[in-house]
N, C-alpha and C positions, 0 to 999 in steps of 0.2 A: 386493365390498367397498364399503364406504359412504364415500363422496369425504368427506376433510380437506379444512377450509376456512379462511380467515385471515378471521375476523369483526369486523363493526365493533364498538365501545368503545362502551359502554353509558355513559352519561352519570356515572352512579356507577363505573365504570371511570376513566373522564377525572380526576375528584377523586382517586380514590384512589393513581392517577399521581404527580399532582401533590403531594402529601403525604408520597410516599414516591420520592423521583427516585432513590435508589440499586437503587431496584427497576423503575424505568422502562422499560427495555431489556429486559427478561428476556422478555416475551411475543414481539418482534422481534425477537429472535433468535432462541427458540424457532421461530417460523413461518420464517428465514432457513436454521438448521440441518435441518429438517424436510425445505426444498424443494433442499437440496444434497444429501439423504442421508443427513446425518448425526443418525442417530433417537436417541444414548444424548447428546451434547448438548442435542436438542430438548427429551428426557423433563428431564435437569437444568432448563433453561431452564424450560421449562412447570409444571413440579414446586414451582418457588418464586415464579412470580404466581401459580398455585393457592392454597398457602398462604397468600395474601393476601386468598383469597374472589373470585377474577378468575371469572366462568363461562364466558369465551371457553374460557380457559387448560384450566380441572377438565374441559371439555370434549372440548380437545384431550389431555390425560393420558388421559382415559379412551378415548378414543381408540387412544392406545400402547396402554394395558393390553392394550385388547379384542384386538390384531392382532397383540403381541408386538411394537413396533417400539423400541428402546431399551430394552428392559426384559424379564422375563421375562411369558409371558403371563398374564394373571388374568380373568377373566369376574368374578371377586368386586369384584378391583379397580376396573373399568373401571365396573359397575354403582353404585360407591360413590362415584366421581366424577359420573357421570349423574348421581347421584342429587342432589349437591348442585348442579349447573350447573342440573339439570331445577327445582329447588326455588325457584331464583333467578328460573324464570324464560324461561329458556335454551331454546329454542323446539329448536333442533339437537338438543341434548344428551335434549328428551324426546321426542323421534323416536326416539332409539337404544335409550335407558332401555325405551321402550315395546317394540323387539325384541328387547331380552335377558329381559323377561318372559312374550314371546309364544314367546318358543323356550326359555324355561328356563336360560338360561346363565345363570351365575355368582349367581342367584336360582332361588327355586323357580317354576315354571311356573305364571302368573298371568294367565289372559284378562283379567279385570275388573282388573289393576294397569294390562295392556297397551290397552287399550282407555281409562283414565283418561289414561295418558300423550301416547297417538295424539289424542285430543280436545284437551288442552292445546296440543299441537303444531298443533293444525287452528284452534283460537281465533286462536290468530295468525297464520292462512291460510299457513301451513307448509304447504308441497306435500305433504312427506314422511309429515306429519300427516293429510292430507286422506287420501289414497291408503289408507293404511292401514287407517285408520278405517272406509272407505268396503268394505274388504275383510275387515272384520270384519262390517260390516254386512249385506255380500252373503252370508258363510257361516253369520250366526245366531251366533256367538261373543260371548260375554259380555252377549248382549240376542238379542232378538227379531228376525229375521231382516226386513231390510227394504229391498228390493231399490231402491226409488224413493229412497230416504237414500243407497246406495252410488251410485246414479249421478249423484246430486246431489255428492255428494264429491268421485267420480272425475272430472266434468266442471270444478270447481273448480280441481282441482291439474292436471288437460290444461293448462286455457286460461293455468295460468304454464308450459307447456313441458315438466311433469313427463312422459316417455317412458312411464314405468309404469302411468302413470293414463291416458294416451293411448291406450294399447293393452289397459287394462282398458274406457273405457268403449267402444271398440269392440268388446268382448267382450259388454257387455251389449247393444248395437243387435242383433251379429252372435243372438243367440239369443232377445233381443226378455224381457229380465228387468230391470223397474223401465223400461220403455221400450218405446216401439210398437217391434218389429221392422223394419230397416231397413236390409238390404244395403250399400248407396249411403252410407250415413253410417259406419257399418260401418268399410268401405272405407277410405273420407276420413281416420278416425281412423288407421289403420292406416298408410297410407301416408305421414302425416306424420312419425311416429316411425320409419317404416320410413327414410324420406329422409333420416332424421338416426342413421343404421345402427343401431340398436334391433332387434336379434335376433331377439327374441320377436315384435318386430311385422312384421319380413321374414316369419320363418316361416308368420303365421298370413294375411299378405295372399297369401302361395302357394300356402297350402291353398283359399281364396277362389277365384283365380284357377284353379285343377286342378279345383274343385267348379263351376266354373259360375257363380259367384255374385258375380261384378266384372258392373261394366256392359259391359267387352269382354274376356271371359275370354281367355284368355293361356296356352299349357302354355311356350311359351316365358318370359312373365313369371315363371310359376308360378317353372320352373328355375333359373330367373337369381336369384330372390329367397331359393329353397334353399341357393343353390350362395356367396350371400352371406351368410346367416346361419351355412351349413357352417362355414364358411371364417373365424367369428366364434366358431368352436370352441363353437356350439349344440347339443347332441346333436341333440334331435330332428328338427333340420334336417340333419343329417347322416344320419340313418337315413331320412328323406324323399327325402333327395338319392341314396340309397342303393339306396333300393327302384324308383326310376327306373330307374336303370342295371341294376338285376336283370329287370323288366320289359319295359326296354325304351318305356318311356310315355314322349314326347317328347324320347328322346334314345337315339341307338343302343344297343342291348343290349350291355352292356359289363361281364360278371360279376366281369372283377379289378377294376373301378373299382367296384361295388357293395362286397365287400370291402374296400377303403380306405376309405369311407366309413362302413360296418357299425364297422370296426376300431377308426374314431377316437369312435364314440358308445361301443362296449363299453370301449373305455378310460376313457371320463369315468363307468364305471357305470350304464350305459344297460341296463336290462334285457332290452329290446326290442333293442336294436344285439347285444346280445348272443347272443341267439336266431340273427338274421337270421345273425351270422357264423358260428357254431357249424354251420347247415343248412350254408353254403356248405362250411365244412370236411368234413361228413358226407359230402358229395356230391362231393368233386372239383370246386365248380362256379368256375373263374376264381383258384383256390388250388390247391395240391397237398392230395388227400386226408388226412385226419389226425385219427383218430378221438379220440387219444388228447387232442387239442389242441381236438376236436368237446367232447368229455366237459368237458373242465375250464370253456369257457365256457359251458355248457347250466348247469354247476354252480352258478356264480356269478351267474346269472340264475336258478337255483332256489332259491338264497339267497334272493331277494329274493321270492321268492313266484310267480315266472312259472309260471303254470300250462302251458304250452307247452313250457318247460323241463322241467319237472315229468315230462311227458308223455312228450318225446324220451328221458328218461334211464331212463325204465320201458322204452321198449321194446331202450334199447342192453344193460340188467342182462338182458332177456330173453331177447335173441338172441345176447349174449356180443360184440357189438361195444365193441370198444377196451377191456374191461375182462371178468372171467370171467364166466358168465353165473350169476345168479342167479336164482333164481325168485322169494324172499322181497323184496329190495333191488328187484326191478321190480314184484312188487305194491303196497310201501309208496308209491312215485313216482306207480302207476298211482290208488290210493288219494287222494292230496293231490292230484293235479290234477282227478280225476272230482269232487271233493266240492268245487273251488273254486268262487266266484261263478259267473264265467264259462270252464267247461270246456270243453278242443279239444272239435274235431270226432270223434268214435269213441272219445275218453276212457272215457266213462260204460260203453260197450261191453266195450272193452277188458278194464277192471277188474274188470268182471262173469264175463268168459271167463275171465280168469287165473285170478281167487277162485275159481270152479268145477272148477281142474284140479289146485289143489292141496291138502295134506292137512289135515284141520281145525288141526294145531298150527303149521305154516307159516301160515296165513291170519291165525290169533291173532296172531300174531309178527308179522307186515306190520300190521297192525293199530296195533299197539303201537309199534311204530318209527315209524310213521307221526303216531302220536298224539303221543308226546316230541316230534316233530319238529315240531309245529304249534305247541303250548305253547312249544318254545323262540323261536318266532318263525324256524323254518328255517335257523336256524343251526348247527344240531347233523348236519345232514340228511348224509347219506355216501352 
């Protein structure tokens, strides 16, 4: 969630104050009710220096809208106040406006709206502006892909402090894009957002350190900086911290503590934490067996596309594990992960030996279930 902030009064603010003192209080209070809790005051408060044309205020309403805080939620609404605070001027308000068109909420999905806003926001060496901007720039969205423009952004919105932008342009050293390659700086970047507990940049200075790639690699460090990002309810530092204890890689082999960790990424949706706990289910390893509880998370990671999942669930329909055995239901599975990008190991094999043992209207029918199941986006998948 994007930090409310209590912003200073724009000189045309201050007049407009003064013109109207029955309306004076209403923004201070507003920010007063907000930081006790009390959001359906604040929204009143905020609601009527808005109608005044305040873009502190429209800012902060839009705000409510967007989060649901005093009010019922609206994505329409929140973007309609953006929209007037952004218009003003409101360097905040087109940081936000620019991500409810980069994500399509409560507007239709607009690079070129979100990419006009994130620039407006970056003229005014808005962090949040820069950052973004700089992250459009990196992926080619809305213009021509321009790696030296994102690090020139990213390195901008770093040097006020921005976490995001710290641990992005350390992303470009780390793999040397818009910038000589450079471990060591890498690093530096890393570990400053890291020191100021930034998740994303714990995690990624651990993988550094686990690869060899600090000036004095660390598996100790590495753990420490997982086991801080885990603990900052990071999935994929949780499923890092995870796959230690299942390995055994600088910290005792400790299969229920890999499951705790697997656990807490499949609960935030993690596709991958998903898998990892499902195997440990399969196997008895550090859980009690449970195929039936194997199957439902292999599921929900084959929701999502994981071809691994994909995989284990072809051969549970095959061999009648935790569910009846199928022949059709484990070719469609065997089908959608062999034909993914990157398919397991034996997938491609697999599918080929199945399809060859069964009868040509079973194979059509795997076929076909497999196919609805692609178009639907894997959500339809059984």
């Amino acid at each position: 969630m994007r930090r409310f902030h209590r912003f200073v009064l724009s000189a045309f603010a201050v007049l407009l104050l003064a013109a109207t003192p029955a309306r004076a209080d209403d923004f201070e209070r507003g920010v007063e009710a907000f930081n006790s809790g009390d959001y359906q005051t604040a929204f009143s408060m905020f609601s009527q220096a808005a109608l005044l044309g305040r873009p502190n205020a429209q800012y902060n309403l839009g705000y409510l809208y967007e989060h649901g805080l005093g009010t019922t939620q609206s994505y329409a609404q929140a973007a309609s106040w953006y929209q007037q605070a952004a218009d003003q001027g409101y360097a905040s308000a087109q940081c936000n406006l620019g991500f409810l068109y980069q994500d399509g909420r409560g507007v239709m999905q607009d690079y070129v709206k979100a990419f006009k806003w994130f620039r407006e926001a970056a003229a005014q060496h808005r962090a949040c502006g820069e950052n973004n901007l700089g992250l459009l720039y990196e992926n080619g969205v809305a213009m021509a892909r321009d790696d030296a423009e994102a690090v020139k952004l990213f390195r901008r919105a770093a040097l006020q402090g921005d976490l995001r932008a710290m641990t992005n342009l350390a992303r470009m050293y780390r793999v040397g894009r818009g910038v000589q390659q450079d471990y060591g700086v890498a690093a530096d970047w890393y570990d400053r957002a890291a020191q100021q507990g930034f998740a994303p940049a714990q995690y990624a200075l651990a993988q550094m350190n686990e690869q060899g790639l600090t000036v004095s690699p660390s598996m100790n460090q590495a753990r420490n900086l997982y086991r801080m990002a885990a603990e900052s309810n990071y999935a994929p530092a949780q499923m890092a911290l995870g796959r230690l204890y299942e390995t055994g890689d600088g910290v005792t082999q400790d299969y229920f503590q890999a499951s705790v960790w697997y656990r807490k990424a499949a609960e935030q949706g993690d596709a991958a934490g998903q898998v990892a706990l499902a195997n440990l289910l399969l196997a008895g390893k550090g859980v009690d067996k449970d195929l039936q509880a194997a199957m439902r998370w292999y599921m929900k990671a084959a929701w999502q596309g994981a071809p691994d999942a994909q995989f284990a669930l072809g051969k549970m329909y095959m061999k009648g594990e935790g569910v009846p055995a199928d022949p059709v239901r484990a070719q469609m599975w065997f089908n959608l992960a062999a034909s993914s990008k990157n398919p397991p190991d034996g997938a491609v094999d697999l599918r080929n030996e199945s399809a060859a043992s069964l009868p040509e209207s079973q194979r059509f029918r795997a076929e076909e279930l497999a196919h609805q199941c692609w178009l639907n986006g894997f959500v339809t998948c059984q």
